[in-house]
Structures are given as C-alpha cells and as structure tokens.
C-alpha positions in Angstrom: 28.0 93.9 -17.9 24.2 93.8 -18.0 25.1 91.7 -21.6 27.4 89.4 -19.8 24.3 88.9 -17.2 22.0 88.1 -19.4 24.1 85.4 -21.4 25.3 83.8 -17.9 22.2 83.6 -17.2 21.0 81.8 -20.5 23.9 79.4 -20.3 22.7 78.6 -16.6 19.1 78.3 -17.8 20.3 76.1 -20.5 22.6 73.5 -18.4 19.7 73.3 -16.0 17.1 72.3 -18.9 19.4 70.0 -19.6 20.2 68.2 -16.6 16.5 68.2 -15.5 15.8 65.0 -18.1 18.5 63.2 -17.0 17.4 63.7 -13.2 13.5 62.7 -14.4 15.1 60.0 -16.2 16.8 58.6 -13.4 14.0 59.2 -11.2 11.7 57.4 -13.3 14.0 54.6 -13.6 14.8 54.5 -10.0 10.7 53.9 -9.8 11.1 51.3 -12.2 13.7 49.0 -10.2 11.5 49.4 -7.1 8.3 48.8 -9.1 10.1 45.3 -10.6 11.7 44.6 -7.1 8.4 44.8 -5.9 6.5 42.6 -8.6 8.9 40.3 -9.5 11.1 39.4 -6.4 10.7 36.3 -4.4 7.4 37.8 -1.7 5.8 38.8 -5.1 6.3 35.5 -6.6 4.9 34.2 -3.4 1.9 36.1 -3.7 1.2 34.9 -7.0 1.6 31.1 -6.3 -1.6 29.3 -5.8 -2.7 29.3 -2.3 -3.2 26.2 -0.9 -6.8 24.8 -0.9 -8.6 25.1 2.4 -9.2 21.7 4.4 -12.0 20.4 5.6 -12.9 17.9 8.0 -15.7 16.5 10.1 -13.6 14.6 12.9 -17.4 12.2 13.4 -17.8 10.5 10.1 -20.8 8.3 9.9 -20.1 5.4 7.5 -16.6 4.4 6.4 -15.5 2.4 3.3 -11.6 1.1 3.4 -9.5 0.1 0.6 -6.1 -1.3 0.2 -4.3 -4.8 1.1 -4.1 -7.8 3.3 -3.1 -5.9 6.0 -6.2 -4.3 6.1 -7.8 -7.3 5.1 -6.6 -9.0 8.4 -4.8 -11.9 6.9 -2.9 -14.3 8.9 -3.9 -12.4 12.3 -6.4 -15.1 13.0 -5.2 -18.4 10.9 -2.8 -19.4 8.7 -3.0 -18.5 4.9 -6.8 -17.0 5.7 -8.2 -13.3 5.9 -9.9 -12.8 8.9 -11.6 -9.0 8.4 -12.8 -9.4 11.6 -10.1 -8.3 13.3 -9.0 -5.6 10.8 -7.5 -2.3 12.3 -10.1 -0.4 9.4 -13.9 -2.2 10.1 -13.1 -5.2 11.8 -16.1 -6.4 15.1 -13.2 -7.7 17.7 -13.8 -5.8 20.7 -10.2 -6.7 21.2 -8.9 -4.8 18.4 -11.6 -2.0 18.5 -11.3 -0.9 15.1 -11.7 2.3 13.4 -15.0 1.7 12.4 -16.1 0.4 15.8 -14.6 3.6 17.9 -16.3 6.3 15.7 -19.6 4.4 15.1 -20.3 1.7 17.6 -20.3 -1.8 17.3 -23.7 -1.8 15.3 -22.1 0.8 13.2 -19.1 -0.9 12.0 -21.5 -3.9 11.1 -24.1 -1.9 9.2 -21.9 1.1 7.8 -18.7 0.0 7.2 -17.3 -1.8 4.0 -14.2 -3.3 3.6 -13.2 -3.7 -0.3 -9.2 -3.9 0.5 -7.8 -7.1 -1.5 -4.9 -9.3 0.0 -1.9 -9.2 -2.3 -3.3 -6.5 -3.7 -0.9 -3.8 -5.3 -1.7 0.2 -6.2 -2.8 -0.9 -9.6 -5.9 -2.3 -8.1 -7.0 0.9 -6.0 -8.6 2.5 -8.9 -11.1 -0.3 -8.6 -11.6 -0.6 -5.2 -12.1 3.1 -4.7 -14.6 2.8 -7.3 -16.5 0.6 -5.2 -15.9 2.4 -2.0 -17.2 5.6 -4.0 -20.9 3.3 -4.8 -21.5 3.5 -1.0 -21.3 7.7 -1.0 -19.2 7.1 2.8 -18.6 9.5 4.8 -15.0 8.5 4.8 -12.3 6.3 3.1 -9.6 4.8 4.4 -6.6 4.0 2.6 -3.9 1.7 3.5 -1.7 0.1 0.4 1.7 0.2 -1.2 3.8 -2.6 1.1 3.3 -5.2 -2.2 4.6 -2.7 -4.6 7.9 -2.5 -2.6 7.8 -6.5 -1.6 8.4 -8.1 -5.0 10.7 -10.8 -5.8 13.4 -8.8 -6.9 14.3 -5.0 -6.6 14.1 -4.3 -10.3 10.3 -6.0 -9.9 9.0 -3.1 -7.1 6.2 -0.8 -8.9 8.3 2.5 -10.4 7.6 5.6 -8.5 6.2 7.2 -11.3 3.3 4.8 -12.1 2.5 4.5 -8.1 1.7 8.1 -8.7 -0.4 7.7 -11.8 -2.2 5.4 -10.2 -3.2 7.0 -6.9 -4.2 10.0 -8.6 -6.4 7.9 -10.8 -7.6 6.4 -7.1 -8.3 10.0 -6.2 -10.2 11.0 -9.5 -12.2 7.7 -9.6 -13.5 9.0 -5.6 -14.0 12.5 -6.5 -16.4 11.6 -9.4 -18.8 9.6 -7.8 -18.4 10.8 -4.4 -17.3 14.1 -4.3 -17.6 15.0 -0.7 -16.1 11.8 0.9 -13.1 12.1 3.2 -10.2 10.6 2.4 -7.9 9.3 5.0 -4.5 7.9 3.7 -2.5 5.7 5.9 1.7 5.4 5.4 3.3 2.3 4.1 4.9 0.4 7.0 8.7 0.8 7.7 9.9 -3.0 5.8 13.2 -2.3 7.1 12.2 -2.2 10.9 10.1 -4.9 10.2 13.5 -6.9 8.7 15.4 -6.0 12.1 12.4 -6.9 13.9 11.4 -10.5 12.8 15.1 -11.5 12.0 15.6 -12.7 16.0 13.5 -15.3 15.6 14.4 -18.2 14.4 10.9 -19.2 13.4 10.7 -16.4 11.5 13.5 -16.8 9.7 12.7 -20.0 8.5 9.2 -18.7 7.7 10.6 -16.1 5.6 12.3 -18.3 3.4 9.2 -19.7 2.1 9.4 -16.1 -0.3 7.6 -13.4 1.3 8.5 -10.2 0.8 12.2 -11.7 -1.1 13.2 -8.1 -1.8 13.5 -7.1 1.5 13.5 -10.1 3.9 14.9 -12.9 1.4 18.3 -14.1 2.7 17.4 -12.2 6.2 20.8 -13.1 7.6 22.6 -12.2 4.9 25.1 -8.8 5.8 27.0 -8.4 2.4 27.3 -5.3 0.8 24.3 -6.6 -1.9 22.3 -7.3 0.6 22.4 -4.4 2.5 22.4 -2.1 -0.7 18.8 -4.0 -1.7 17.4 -3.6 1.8 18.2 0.0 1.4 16.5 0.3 -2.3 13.4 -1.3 -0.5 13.3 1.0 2.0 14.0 4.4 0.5 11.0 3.1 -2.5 8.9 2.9 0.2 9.8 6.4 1.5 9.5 7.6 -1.7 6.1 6.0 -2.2 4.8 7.9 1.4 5.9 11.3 -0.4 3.5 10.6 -3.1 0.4 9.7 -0.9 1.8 12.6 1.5 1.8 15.0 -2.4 -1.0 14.1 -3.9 -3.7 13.7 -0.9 -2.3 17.6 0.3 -3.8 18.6 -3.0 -7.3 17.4 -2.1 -9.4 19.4 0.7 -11.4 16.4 1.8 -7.7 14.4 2.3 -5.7 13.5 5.4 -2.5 12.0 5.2 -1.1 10.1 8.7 2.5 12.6 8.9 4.1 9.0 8.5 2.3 7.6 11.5 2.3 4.5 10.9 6.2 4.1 8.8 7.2 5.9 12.3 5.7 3.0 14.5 8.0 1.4 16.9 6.5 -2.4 16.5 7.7 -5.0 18.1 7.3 -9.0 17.4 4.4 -8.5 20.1 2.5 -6.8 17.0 3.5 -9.3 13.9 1.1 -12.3 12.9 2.8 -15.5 14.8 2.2 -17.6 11.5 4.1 -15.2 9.3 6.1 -12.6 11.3 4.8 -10.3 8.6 1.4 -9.0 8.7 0.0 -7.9 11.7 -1.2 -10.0 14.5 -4.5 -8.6 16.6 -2.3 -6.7 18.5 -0.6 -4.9 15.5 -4.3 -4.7 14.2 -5.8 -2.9 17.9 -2.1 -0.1 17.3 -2.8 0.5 13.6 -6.5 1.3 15.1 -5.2 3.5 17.3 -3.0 5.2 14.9 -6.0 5.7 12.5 -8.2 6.8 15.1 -6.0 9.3 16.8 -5.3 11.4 13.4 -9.0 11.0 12.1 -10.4 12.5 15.1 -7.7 15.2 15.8 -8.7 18.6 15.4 -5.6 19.4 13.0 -3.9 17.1 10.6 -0.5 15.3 11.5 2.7 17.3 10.9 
C-alpha cells in the first residue's frame, strides 16, 4: 500500500510538472496577444502618428503683403479692361470697400504697410514668384487668393492638373518659409465658378459679354444644357474643389497658416457683387464681401471649420 502511495504520488507529481509549462506557456502567450493588442492596434497606431503641429496666430498683424490674381488685383471693378488695386478686397484705400489692410491697420496703414504683388491672369505657376517678393517685405501676414485661372482655360483638358497645383503651392510655401520664416499665411478658397455660371447667365448682357471667351471652360456656350455641357461645367467645378483641398492640405501642415473653411467657394453672391463690365470679377461690392470674409477669419480667435 505505502508502495502504491508513493508511486501515485510520483505519477501525480509528474503530470503536474508537466502541465505547469503548458499553463506558463499559455500564460505567457496570453501576455503576448494583450501586449500586441496593445502596441499594435488602431489607439496605438494613433499614438504613434505625428501629432499635428501647434498653430499660432496673432489675430493684429501689422503689415500685410497679398499675392494671387486679378481678383485681388481689382480688375474691371472700377473700368473696363483696367486693374484698379484701389478697391481690392486684400490692400485696397476705398473707404467703400474697407479692405483688409485698411480694417486691421488704418487707412495710413494700408498705404504705408501693405503690398499688393497679386498679377491679373496670373495662374499658381506664378505664386512661387510673387511670394518671393511678398517674403522681401518680412510682413506680418500674407494673403493668398489664386487658382480661378487654373480652372478657367479654354478647354477642360487645358485646366492646371491637380498634381502640379500642389507642387507649386508647396514651392509657394517653401519660397515664404525661407526668407520669412515667421509670416502668417492666410489662404483664401477659390470662388464657386459654377454659382457664378447660374449667377451671371440671367443677364442677357452678360451673356453676350461672355462670349467674348472668358472663362470658355466654364461659362462658354452659357445657355447651352446638353449633356457635354453640363459634364464640362461639372469637371470645372469639382477641379476647383479639388484645388481648395490642396490649399485646405498643405496650409494645415504649416503652424503660421490659415485656410478660410471654404469661406469664400461657400459665398452666396449675387449679380449685385459681379463687375458690371464683365459679370466676372468682382465689382466694389464683391470687393467690400470678400473683405469681410478675410477679415472675419483673420481676426477670429479659432480657425474656420
């Protein structure tokens, strides 16, 4: 009996040893899964993405520079044919359009510390340039307001690839951050062409304006409702949405940037705001709104959603 004991017990002693690995084992690997849940699932991968940098923004710049097209430029809001950056929505003197430059600095500010290097007919190709020369003044803030003429070409197929507008607004961006590396940047949409189409097509003198060739890719044959027509007007306007998600992209990757939430593509305008010469650009009215616009989200204490 006692034998028997002693050899149950071994055998018990044994299968216990045995099993105690596979427990330990199991245990260990149990660790492991939690462990890799923990480092490798998607609130780890989270945590290891880059966080985004912090902004910062003084709300009371104290010398702005601007860059971009004719509509910042002013053309055909005062003549026909002619730039008049007087009345520009960016640094224009018209007390009637009280631009951006005039509301945060004064009316002897926006003469003496404002610059206006925006080009009419000017596409993204030429920011590099002018932000070059916007960076020689070391402003407080840039404004930037470009892209309609990429999307109005004479032809679809002619309207800047996405790709490239990207290239060259981050070349924009480096050109700035070399020479002026604590500028503000303040990026304005690119206009809704479409509204703009539905808009000015009313009027007959419009119409008949149009025809001359501006802006063929989206307002050439205004009245014409056929299914090419409508498929180009729709190729215009989702290039221009597309081109507002790369100035949204790449200015969210700056600190010192501010992008307008779409601001002005989302602005209702009516003919009341469009040049009376060209039913195009804006007029001084469209001029004072985009001023408004600029000024709201420059001055707010958090950026546009």
């Amino acid at each position: 009996m006692q034998n028997r004991s002693a050899s149950h017990r071994t055998r018990t002693a044994a299968a216990v040893l045995t099993v105690l690995p596979v427990i330990a084992v199991a245990a260990l690997t149990g660790c492991d899964a939690e462990r890799d849940a923990t480092t490798n699932g998607p609130a780890a991968e989270q945590q290891r993405r880059p966080a985004a940098p912090a902004r910062i923004w003084d709300r009371s710049p104290r010398s702005v520079a601007v860059v971009g097209d004719s509509i910042t430029r002013g053309f055909d809001a005062c003549s026909v044919l002619a730039d008049c950056p007087e009345v520009s929505w960016a640094t224009g003197t018209d007390s009637a359009v009280r631009s951006l430059a005039m509301r945060l600095l004064g009316a002897s500010g926006a003469a003496s510390r404002s610059w206006n290097h925006a080009e009419t007919g000017a596409r993204i190709d030429r920011l590099p340039e002018q932000m070059a020369l916007a960076a020689e003044q070391k402003p407080d803030l840039v404004t930037v307001m470009i892209g309609a003429n990429d999307a109005c070409r004479d032809s679809v197929k002619l309207m800047t690839p996405v790709a490239d507008f990207r290239a060259s607004f981050q070349v924009s961006m480096r050109q700035l951050r070399s020479r002026a590396p604590k500028t503000q940047v303040y990026v304005s949409s690119v206009p809704d062409l479409k509204r703009l189409w539905s808009t000015g097509r009313g009027n007959p003198l419009g119409m008949q304006i149009w025809k001359l060739g501006i802006c063929k890719s989206m307002l050439g044959r205004a009245d014409d409702m056929s299914a090419e027509a409508v498929a180009r007007r729709t190729a215009v306007q989702e290039r221009v949405v597309a081109y507002n998600e790369v100035l949204r992209d790449v200015c969210a990757k700056d600190r010192r940037c501010r992008y307008d939430g779409g601001a002005v593509f989302d602005y209702r305008f009516t003919g009341e705001q469009l040049s009376p010469w060209d039913w195009f650009h804006p007029g001084r009215n469209g001029q004072a709104r985009l001023a408004e616009i600029a000024y709201r989200n420059v001055t707010a204490r958090r950026p546009p959603a």
